[in-house]
C-alpha positions in Angstrom: 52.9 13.2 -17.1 56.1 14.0 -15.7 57.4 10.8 -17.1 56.0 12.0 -21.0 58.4 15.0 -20.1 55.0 16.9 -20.1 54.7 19.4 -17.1 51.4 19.6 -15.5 50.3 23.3 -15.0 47.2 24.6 -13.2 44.8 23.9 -16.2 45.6 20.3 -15.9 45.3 19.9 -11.8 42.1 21.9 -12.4 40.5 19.3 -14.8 42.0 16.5 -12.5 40.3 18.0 -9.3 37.1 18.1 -11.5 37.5 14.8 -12.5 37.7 13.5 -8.7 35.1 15.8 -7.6 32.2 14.6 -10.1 33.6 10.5 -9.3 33.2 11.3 -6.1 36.5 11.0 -4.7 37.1 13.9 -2.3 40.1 12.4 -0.8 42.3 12.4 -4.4 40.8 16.2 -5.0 42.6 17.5 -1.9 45.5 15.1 -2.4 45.8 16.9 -5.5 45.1 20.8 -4.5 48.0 20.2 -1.5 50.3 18.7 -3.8 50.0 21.8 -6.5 52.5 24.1 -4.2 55.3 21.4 -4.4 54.9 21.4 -8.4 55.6 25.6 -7.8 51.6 25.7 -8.9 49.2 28.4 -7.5 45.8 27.1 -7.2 43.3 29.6 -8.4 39.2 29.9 -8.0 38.5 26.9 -10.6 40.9 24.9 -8.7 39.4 25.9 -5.3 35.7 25.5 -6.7 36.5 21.8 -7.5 38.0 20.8 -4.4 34.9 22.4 -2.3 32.7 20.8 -4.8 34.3 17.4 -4.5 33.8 17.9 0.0 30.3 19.1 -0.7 29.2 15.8 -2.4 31.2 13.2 -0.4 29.5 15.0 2.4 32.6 16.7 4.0 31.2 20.0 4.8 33.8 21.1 7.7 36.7 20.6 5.2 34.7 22.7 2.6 34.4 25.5 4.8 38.1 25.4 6.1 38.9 25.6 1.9 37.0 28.9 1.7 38.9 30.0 4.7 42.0 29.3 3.3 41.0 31.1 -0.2 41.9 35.0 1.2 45.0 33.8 2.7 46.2 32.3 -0.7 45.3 35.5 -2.7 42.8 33.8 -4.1 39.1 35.1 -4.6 36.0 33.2 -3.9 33.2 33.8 -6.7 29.7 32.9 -6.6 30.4 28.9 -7.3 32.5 29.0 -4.6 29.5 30.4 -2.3 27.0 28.7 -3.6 29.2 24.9 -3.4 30.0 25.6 0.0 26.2 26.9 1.0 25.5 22.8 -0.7 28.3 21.5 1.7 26.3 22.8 5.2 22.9 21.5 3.4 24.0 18.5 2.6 25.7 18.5 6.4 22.3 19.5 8.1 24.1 23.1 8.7 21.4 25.1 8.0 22.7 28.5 10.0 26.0 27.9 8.5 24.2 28.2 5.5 22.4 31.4 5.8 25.7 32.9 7.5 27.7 31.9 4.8 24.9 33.5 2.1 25.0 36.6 4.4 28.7 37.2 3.9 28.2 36.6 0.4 27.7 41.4 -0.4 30.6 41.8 2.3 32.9 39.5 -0.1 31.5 41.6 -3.4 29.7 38.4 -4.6 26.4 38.2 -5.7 23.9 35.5 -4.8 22.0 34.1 -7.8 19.7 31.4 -7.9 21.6 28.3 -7.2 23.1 29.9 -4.1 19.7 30.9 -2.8 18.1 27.0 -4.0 20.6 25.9 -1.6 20.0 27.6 1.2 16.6 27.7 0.8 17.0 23.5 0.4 19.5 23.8 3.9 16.2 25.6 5.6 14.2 22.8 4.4 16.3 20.1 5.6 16.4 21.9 8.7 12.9 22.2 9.6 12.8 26.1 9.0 10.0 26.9 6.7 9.6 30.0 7.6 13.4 31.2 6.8 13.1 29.1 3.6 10.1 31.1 2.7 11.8 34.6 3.9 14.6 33.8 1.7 12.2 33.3 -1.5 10.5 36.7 -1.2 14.1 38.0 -0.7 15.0 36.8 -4.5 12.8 39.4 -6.5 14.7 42.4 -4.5 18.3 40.9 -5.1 17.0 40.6 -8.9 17.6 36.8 -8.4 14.4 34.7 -10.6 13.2 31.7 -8.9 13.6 28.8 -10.6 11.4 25.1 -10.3 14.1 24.1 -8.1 13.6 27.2 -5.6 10.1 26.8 -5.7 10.4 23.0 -5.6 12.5 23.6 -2.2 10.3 25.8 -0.7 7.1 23.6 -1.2 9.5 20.8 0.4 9.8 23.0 3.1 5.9 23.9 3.6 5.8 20.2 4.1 8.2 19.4 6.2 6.4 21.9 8.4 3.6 20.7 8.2 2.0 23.8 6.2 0.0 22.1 3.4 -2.6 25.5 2.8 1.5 27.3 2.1 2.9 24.9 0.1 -0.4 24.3 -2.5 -0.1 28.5 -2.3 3.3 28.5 -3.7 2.3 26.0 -6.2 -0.5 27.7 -7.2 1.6 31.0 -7.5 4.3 29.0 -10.2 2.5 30.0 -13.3 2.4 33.5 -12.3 5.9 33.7 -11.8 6.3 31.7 -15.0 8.4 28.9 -13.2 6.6 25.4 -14.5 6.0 23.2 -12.0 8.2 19.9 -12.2 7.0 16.4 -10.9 9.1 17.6 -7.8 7.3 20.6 -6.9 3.8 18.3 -7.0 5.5 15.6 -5.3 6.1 17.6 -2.2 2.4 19.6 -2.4 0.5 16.3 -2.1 2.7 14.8 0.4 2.1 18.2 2.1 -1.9 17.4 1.9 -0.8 13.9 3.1 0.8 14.9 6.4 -2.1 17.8 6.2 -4.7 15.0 6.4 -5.8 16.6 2.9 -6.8 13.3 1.1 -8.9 15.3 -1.5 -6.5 17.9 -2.4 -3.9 15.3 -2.9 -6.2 12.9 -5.3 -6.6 16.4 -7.1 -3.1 17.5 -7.8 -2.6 13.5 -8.6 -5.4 13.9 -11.3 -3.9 17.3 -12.9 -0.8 16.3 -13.4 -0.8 14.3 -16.7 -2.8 18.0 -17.9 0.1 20.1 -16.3 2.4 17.6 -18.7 4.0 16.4 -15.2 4.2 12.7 -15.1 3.8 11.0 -11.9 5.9 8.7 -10.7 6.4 6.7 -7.7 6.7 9.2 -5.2 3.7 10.9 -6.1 1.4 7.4 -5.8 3.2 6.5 -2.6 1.9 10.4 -0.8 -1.4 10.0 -2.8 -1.8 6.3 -1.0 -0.7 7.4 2.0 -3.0 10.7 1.9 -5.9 8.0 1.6 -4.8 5.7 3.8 -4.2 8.6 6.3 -8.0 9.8 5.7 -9.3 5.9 6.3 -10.4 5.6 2.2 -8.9 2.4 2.0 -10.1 1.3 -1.1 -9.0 4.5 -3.0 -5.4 3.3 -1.7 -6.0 0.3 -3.3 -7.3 1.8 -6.5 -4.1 3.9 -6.3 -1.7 0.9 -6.1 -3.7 -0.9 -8.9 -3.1 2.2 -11.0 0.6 2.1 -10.8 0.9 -1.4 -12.5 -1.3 0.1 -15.1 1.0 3.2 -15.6 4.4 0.8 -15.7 5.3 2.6 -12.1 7.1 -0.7 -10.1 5.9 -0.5 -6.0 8.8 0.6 -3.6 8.4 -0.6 0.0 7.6 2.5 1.1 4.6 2.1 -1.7 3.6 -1.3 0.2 3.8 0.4 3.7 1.5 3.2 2.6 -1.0 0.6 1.4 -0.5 -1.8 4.0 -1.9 1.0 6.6 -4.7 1.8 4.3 -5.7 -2.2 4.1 -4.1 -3.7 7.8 -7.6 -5.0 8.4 -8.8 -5.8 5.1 -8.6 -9.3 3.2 -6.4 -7.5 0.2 -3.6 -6.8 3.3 -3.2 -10.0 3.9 -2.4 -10.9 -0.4 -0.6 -7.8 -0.3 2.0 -8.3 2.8 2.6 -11.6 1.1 3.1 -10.1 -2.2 5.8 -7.5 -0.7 7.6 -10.2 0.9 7.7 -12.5 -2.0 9.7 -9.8 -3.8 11.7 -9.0 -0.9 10.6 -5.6 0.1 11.2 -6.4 4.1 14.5 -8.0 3.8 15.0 -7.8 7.5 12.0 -9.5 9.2 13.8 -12.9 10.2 17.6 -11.1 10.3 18.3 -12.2 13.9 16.8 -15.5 13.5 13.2 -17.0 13.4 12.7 -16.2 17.3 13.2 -12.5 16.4 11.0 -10.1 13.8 12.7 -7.4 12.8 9.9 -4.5 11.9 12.2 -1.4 11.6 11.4 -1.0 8.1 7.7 -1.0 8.3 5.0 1.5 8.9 2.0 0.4 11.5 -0.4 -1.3 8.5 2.4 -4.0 7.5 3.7 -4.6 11.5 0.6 -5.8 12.5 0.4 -8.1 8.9 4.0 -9.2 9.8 3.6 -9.9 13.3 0.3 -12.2 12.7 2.2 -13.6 9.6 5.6 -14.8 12.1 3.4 -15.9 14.7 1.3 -18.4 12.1 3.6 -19.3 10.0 7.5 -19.0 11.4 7.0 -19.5 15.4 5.3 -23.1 14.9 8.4 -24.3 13.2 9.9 -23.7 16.9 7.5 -25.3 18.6 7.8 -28.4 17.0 8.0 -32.1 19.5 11.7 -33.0 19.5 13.4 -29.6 19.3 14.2 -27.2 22.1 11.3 -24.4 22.3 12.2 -21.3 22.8 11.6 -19.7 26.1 10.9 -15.8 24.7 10.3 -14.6 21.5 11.2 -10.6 20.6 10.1 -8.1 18.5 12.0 -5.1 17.6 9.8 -2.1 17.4 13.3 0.5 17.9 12.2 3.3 19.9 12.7 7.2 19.6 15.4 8.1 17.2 16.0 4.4 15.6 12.3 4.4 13.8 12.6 6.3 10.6 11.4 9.5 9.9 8.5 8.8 8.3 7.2 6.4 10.4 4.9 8.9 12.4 2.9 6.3 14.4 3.8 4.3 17.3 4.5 0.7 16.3 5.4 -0.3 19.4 2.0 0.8 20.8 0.7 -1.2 17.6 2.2 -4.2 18.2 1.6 -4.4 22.6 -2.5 -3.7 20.9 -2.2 -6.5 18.7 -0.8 -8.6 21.2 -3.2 -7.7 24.0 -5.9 -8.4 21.3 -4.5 -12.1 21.1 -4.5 -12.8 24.7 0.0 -12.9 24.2 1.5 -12.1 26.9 4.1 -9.4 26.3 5.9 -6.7 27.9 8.7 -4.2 27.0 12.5 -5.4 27.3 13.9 -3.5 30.7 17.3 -3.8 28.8 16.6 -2.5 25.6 13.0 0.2 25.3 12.8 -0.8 21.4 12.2 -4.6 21.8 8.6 -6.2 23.0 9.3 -9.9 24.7 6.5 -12.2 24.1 6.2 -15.4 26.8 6.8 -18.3 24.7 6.1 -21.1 27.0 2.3 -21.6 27.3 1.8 -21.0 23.5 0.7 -24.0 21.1 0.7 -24.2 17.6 -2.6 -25.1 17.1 -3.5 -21.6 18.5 -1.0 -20.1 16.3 -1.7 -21.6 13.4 -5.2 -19.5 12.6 -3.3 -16.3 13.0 -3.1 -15.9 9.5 -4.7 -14.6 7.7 -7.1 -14.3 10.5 -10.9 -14.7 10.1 -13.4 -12.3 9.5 -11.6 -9.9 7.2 -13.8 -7.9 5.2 
């Protein structure tokens, strides 16, 4: 601009900031904003707003916060995007009480909540683990004349769940239509994942079957807590109906999809087509990362370990054992341990996997050096022992 012999003025570093923010480059927002005083520019709320918007989504939640800070000191006053962007900043950052402080600042400051700054914190409680706030803070919306929106709704279901409160969270569903909010596919997303981790197969088929009637259409997410409901319940072949269905309604299986199934069907015949299928389109990337001594079962729930472990041992460990080459002397799984399994991977695979093992005569133990890998003995095996593995007889 300044070569156009057009001076840029606060309008124009405003639209620039917002530019940066919404493609996601934080770094060029703030470049900007501390470049405005050497241009003799004051930066004013819609300037500030974009900048803490632009931290909030690239995740930078300690630099959004020290921008509010910064906002009195430069005469400038924060309104309720500012609040409610920062409040977004410390969810997104797994700040929950920095969220709830910041929303309890919000009548010192003069600024009134509405209902994106309460979604958000409601969302921080969530991600946090703290139903009970989240659902504190939703009765609090009627007396701050704040209306609850799907998304607050939405969040607070999300939050029955993660707590484990499935009777809660099909409450506040249930209580939507009242409140004329309309349920979205999110808000019945996280009630049947709630009967899911509730053990609630039944419930959860039911809010699958009234969806299309609510004008909600399911998508993945809700086939993949329907499946796992079932498989969770032991109704294996109403998982299997479930997955059928998806093809049938144009939904495309995710891996967590053929994990959810794969725990439903571990012992079953269709497993065995269905791990196969799953690797063929390259759902478990990972198995054979480390090389064909190693499996690699981070990504996998319990149901598709065992398929994968009886699959390597069949089909991939013979190649090693052939005359001529050098065998080798271990072979290792990686189960990961503690905080490296992912979150929704409730079960114990490692406890899977030393069963399974046990179950094949293998001798195994756990690696003294590392708790998330299982060492199998390699010498005594043979391939014609291997070989029958998998699929293994006697499926139903």
């Amino acid at each position: 601009m300044p070569e156009a012999r057009v001076v840029p003025n606060e309008i124009t570093y405003s639209a620039a900031i917002s530019a940066c923010e919404k493609g996601g480059q934080w770094q060029l927002a703030l470049n900007l904003l501390s470049l405005m005083p050497e241009a003799r520019l004051v930066p004013n709320e819609i300037t500030y707003n974009a900048a803490i918007s632009a931290c909030e989504k690239g995740g930078q939640w300690q630099l959004a916060l020290n921008l509010l800070s910064l906002m009195p000191e430069a005469r400038v006053v924060p309104n309720e995007i500012t609040y409610s962007a920062a409040i977004s900043a410390c969810e997104k950052g797994g700040q929950w009480q920095l969220a709830l402080n910041l929303l309890s600042l919000m009548p010192e400051a003069r600024v009134v909540p509405n209902e994106i700054t309460y979604s958000a914190a409601i969302s921080a409680c969530e991600k946090g683990g703290q139903w009970q706030l989240a659902l504190s803070l939703l009765s609090l919306m009627p007396e701050a004349r704040v209306v609850p929106n799907e998304i607050t709704y939405s969040d607070a279901i999300s939050a029955c769940e993660k707590g484990g409160q499935w009777q809660l969270a099909l409450n506040l569903l249930s209580r939507m239509p009242e409140a004329r909010v309309v349920p979205n596919e999110i808000s019945y997303n996280a009630a049947i994942s709630a009967c899911e981790k509730g053990g609630q197969w039944q419930l959860a088929l039911n809010l699958l079957s009234r969806m299309p009637e609510a004008r909600v259409v399911p998508n993945e997410i809700s086939y993949n807590a329907a499946i796992g409901a079932c498989s969770k319940g032991g109704q294996w072949e109403l998982a299997l109906d479930l997955f059928g269905l998806m093809a049938k309604h144009e939904l495309v299986p995710n891996m967590i999809t053929y994990n959810a199934v794969l725990d439903a069907a571990f012992d079953k015949r269709q497993g065995c087509a269905l791990f196969n299928e799953a690797r063929s389109l390259g759902m478990y990337p990972r198995l054979l990362q480390k090389g064909e001594s190693s499996l690699e079962l981070h990504d996998l729930s319990c149901g598709a370990g065992v398929h994968a472990v009886r699959w390597w041992l069949a089909e991939v460990i013979p190649r090693l054992l052939i005359a001529g080459t050098e065998r080798p002397a271990r072979l290792i799984i990686i189960t990961g341990w503690g905080k490296s399994r992912k979150e929704w991977s409730t079960s114990d695979m490692q406890a899977t996997v030393i069963q399974l093992l046990c179950e094949l005569k293998l001798q195994s133990w756990i690696d003294d050096t590392n708790q998330g890998r299982v060492i199998i003995d390699a010498r005594p095996l043979e391939t014609s022992a291997l070989r029958p593995l998998y699929p293994p007889s006697g499926l139903i």
